[in-house]
N, C-alpha and C positions, 0 to 999 in steps of 0.2 A: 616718388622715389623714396624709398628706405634706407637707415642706416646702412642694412645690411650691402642695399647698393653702393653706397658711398665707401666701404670699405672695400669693395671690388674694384672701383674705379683707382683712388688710392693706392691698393697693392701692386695694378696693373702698371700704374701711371710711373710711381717708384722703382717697380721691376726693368721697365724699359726706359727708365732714363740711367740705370745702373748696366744694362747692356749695351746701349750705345754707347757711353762713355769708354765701357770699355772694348767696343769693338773700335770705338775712334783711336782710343788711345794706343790700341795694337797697328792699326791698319797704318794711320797718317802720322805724321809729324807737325801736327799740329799743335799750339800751345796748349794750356790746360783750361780758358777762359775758350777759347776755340770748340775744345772740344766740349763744354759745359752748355755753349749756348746749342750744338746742334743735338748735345744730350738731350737738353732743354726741350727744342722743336721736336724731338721723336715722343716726348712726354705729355706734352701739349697736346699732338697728336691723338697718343693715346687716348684721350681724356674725351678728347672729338668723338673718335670711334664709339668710345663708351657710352657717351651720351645719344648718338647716332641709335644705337644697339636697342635702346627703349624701344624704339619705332617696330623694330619687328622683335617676332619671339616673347618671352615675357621683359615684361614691363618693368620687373622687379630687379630685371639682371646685368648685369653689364656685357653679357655674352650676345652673340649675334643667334647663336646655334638655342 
């Protein structure tokens, strides 16, 4: 794993914890600690996927494709 990976993961993992937050915050009425921790799990997530991703395709990327 490269820099260049870890900057992928990172952008990825940022991007989708900044659109769940705000599809939580549009959708439910949930608190703001509510919606931070399921921000959270969708980010986490991410991160999963990305590391997952190594396995197939290149090695170097955080993409599955």
């Amino acid at each position: 794993m490269t820099l260049d990976f870890f900057k992928q993961v990172a952008e990825r993992s940022i991007m989708t914890f900044i659109q769940a937050f705000a599809a939580v915050f549009v959708v439910t009425d949930l608190n703001s600690t509510d919606q931070a921790v399921a921000a959270g799990l969708a980010a986490v997530l991410s991160v999963i996927k990305s590391m997952i991703a190594t396995r197939f395709g290149d090695p170097h990327s955080a993409s599955m494709i």
